[in-house]
KOLGUPA-92255 format. One line per field, with one value per atom (N, C-alpha, C, O): residue number from 1; residue in one letter; atom name; x negated, y, z. Coordinates in Angstrom, 1 decimal. Layout:
REM residues N
resi: NUM|...
resn: A|...
name: CA|...
X: X|...
Y: Y|...
Z: Z|...
//
This chain:
REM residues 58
resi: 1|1|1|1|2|2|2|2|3|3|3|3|4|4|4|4|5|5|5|5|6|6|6|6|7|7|7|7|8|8|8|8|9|9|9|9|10|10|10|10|11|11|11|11|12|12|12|12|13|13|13|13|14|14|14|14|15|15|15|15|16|16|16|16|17|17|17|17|18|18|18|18|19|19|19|19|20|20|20|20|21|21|21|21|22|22|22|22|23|23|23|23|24|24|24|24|25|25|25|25|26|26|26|26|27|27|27|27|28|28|28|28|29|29|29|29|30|30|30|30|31|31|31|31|32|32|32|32|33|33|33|33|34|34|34|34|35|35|35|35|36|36|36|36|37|37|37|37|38|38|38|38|39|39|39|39|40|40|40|40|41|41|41|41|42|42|42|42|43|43|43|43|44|44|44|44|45|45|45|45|46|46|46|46|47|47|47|47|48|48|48|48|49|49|49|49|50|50|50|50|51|51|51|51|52|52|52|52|53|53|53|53|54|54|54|54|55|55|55|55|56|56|56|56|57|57|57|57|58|58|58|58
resn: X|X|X|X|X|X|X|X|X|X|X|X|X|X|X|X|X|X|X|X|X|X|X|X|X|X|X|X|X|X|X|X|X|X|X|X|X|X|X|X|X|X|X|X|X|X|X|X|X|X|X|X|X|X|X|X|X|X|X|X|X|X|X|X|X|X|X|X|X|X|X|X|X|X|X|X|X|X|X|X|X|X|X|X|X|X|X|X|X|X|X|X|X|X|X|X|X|X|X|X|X|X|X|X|X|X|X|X|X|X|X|X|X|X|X|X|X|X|X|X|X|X|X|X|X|X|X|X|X|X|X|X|X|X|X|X|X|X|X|X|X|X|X|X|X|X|X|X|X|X|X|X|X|X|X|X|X|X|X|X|X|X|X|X|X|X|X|X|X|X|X|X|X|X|X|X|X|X|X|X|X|X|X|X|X|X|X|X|X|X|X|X|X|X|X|X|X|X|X|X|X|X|X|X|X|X|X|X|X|X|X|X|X|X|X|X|X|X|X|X|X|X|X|X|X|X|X|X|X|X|X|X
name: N|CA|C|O|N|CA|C|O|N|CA|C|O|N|CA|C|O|N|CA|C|O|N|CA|C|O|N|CA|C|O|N|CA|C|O|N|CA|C|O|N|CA|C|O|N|CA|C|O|N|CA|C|O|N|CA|C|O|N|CA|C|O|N|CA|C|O|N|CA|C|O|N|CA|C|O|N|CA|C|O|N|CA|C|O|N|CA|C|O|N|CA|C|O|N|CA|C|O|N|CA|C|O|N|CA|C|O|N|CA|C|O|N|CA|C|O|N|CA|C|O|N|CA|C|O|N|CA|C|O|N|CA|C|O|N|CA|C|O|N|CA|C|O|N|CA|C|O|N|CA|C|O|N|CA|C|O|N|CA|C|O|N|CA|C|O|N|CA|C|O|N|CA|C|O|N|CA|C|O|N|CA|C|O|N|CA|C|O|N|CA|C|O|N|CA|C|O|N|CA|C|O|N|CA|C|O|N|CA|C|O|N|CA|C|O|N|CA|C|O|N|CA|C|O|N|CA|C|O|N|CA|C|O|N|CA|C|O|N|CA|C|O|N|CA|C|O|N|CA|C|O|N|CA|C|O|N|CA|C|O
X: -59.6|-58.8|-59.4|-59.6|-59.6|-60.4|-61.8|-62.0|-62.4|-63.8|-63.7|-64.5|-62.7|-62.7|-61.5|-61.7|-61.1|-60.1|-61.5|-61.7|-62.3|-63.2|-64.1|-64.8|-64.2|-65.4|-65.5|-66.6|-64.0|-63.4|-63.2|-63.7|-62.4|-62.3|-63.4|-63.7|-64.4|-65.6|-66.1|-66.3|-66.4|-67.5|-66.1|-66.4|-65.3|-64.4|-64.5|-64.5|-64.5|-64.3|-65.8|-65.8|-66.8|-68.5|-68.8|-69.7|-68.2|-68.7|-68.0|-68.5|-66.2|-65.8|-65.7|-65.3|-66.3|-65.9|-67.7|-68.1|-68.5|-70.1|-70.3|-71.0|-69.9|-70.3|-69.8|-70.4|-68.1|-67.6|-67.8|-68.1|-67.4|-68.1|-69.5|-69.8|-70.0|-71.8|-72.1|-73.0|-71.3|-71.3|-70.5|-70.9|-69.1|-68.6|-69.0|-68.7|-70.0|-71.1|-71.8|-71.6|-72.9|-73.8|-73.6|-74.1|-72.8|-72.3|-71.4|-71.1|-71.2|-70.5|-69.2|-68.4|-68.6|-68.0|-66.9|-65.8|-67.8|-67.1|-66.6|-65.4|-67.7|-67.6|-65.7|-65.0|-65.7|-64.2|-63.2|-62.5|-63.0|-61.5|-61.6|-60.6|-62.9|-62.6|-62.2|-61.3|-62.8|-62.3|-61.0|-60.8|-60.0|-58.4|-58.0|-57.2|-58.6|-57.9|-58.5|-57.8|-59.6|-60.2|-59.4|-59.1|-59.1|-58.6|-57.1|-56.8|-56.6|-55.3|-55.2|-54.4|-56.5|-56.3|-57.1|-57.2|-57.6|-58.0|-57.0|-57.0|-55.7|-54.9|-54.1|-53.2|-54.0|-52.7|-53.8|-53.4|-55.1|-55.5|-55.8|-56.1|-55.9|-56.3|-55.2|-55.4|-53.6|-52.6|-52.3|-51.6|-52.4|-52.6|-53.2|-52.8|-54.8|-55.2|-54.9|-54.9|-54.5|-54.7|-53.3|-53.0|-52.1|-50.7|-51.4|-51.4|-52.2|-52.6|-53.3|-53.0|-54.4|-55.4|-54.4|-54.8|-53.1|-52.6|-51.6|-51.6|-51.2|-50.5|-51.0|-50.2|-52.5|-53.1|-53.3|-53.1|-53.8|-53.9|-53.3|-53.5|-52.2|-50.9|-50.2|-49.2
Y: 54.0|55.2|56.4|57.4|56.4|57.5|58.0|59.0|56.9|57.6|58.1|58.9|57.5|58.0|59.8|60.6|60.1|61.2|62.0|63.1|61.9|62.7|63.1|64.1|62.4|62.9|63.3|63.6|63.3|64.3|65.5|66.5|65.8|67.0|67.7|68.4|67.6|68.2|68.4|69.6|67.5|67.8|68.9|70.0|68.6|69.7|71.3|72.3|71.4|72.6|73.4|74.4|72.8|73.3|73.7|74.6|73.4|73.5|74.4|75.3|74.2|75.4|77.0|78.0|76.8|78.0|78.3|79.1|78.0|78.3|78.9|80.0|78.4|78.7|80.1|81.1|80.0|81.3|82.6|83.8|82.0|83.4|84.0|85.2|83.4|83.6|84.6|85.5|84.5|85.0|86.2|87.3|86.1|87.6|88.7|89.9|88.0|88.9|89.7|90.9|89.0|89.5|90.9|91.9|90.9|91.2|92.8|93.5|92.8|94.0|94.5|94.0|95.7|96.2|94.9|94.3|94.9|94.1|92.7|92.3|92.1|91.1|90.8|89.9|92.1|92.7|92.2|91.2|92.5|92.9|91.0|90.6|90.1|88.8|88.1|87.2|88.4|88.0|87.7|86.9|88.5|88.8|87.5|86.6|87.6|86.5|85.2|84.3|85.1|83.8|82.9|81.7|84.0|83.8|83.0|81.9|83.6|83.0|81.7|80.9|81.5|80.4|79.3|78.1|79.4|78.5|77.4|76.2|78.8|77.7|77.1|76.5|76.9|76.4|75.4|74.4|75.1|74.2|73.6|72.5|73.4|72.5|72.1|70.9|72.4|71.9|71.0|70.1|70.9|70.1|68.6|67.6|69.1|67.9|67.2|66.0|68.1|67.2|66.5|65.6|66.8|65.9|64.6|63.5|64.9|64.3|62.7|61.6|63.0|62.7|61.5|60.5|62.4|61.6|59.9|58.7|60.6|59.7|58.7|57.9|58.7|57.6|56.5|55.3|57.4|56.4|55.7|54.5|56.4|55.3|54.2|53.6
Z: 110.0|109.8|110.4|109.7|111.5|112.3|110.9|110.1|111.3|110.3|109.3|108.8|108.6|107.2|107.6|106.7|108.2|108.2|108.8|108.2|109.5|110.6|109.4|109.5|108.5|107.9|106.4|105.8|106.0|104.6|105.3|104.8|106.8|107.3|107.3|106.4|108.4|108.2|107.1|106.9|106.0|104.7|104.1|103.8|104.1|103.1|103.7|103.0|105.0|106.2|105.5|104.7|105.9|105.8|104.5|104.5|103.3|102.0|101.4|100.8|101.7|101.4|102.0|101.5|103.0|103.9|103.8|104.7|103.2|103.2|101.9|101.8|101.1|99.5|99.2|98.8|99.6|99.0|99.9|99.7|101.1|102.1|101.9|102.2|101.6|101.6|100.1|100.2|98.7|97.9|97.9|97.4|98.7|98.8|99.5|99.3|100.7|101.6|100.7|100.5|99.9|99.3|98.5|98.9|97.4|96.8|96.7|95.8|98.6|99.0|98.9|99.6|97.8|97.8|96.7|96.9|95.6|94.9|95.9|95.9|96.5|97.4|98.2|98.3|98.6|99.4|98.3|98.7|97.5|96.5|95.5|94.9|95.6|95.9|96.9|96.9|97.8|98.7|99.4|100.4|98.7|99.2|98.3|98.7|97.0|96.2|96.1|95.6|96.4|97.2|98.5|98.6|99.4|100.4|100.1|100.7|99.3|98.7|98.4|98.7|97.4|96.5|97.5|97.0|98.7|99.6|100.4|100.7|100.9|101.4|100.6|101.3|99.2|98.6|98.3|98.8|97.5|97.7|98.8|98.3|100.0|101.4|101.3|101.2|101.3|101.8|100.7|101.2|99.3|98.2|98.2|97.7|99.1|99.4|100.5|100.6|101.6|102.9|102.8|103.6|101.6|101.4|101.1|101.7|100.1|99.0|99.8|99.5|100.9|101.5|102.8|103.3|103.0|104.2|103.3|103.6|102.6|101.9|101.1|100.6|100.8|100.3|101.6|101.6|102.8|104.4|104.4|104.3|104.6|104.9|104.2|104.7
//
């Protein structure tokens, strides 16, 4: 149980938070006014999976 929870957290944390930040940097002005709505659509998916993720464990 430990290993498998230790290491969906991480890989999920690093990939999502690298890819989309890294693109709305670049990009600048435009980068900003995604960003608000990125931001949004990040926490409703994590809490989707990590229901999703606890309740198959158990």
């Amino acid at each position: 149980r430990r290993r498998r929870r230790r290491g969906k957290g991480r890989g999920k944390k690093r990939k999502g938070k690298g890819k989309k930040r890294g693109k709305g940097r670049r990009r600048g002005s435009k980068g900003r006014k995604k960003k608000k709505g990125k931001g949004k659509k990040r926490k409703r998916r994590r809490r989707r999976r990590r229901k999703g993720s606890k309740g198959k464990g158990k």
